[in-house]
SETIKOL-460493 format. One line per 3 residues: number of its first residue (from 1); for each residue x, y, z of N, C-alpha, C. Coordinates in steps of 0.1 Angstrom, whole numbers, plus 2048, in hexadecimal, padded with zeros to 3 digits. Layout:
<sites>
NUM = X:Y:Z:X:Y:Z:X:Y:Z  ...
</sites>
This chain:
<sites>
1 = 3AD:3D2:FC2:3A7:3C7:FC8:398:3C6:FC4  390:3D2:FC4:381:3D2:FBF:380:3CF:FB3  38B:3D1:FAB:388:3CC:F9D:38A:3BC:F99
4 = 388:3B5:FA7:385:3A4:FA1:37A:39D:FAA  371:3A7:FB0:366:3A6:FB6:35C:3A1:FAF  35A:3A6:FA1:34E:3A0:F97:350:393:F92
7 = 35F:391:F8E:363:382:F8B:363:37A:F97  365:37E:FA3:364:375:FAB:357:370:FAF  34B:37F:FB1:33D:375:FB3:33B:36E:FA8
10 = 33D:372:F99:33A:36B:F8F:33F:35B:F8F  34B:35A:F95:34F:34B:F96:344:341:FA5  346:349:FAD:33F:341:FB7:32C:341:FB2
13 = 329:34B:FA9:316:348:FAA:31F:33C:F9B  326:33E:F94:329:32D:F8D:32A:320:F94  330:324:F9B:32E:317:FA3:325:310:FAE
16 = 31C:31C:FAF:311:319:FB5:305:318:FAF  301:318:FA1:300:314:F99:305:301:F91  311:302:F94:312:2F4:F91:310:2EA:F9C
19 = 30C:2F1:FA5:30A:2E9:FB0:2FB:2E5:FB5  2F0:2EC:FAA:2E5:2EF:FAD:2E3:2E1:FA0  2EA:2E7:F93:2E5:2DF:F88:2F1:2D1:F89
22 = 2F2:2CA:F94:2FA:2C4:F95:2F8:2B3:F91  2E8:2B3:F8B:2E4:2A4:F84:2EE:2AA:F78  2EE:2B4:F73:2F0:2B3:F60:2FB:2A9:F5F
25 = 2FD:2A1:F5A:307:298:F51:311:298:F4C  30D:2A3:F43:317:2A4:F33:321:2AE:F3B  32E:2AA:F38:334:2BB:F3F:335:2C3:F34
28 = 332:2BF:F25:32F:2D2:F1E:326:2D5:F26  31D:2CC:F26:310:2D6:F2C:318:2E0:F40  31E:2D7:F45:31F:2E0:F4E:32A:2E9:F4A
31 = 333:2EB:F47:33F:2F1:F3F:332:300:F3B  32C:2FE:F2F:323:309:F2C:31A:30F:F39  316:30A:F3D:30E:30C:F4B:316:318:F58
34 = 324:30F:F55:32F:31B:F5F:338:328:F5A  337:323:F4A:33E:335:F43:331:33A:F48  326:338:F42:31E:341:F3C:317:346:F48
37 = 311:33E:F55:310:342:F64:31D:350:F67  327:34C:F63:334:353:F69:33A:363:F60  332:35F:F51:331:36B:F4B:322:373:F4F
40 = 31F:36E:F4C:30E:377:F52:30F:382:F61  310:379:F69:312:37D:F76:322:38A:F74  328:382:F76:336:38C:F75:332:39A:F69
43 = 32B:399:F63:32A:3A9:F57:31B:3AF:F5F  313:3A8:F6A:308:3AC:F6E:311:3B7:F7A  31B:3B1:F7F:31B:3B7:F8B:328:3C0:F89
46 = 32F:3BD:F78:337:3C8:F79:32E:3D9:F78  326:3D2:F6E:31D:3E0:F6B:317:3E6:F74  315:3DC:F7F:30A:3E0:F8A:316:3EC:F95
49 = 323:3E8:F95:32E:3ED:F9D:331:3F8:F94  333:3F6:F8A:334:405:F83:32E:416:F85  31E:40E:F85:315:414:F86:313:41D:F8F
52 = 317:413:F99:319:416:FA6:321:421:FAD  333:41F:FA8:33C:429:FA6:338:435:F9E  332:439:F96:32B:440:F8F:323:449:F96
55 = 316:443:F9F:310:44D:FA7:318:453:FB6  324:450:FB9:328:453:FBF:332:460:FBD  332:463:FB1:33C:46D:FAE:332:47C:FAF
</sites>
C-alpha cells in the first residue's frame, strides 16, 4: 500500500495545481501542466521516501 503514496500526492499537488492555473485555456497547455506537476512531485517524494527507508536501517 506505501508504494502508491508518491503517485497519489503526485496526482492531487496536479490537480491542485490545475486548480490554481485554472484561467489557462489551451488544454495542451493544461494536459502539460498536470503530467509534468504529477511527474515532478511523484519522483520528489519517491526519492524523498526512499531516502528515508534508508536511514532507518
Amino acid at each position: 500500500m506505501i508504494k502508491y503514496v508518491p503517485g497519489f500526492i503526485g496526482a492531487v499537488a496536479a490537480y491542485i495545481v490545475l486548480k490554481v492555473f485554472g484561467w489557462v485555456e489551451s488544454l495542451s497547455t493544461e494536459i502539460l501542466l498536470f503530467f509534468g506537476t504529477y511527474l515532478i512531485v511523484t519522483v520528489i517524494v519517491d526519492v524523498a521516501m526512499k531516502q528515508y527507508g534508508g536511514k532507518k536501517k
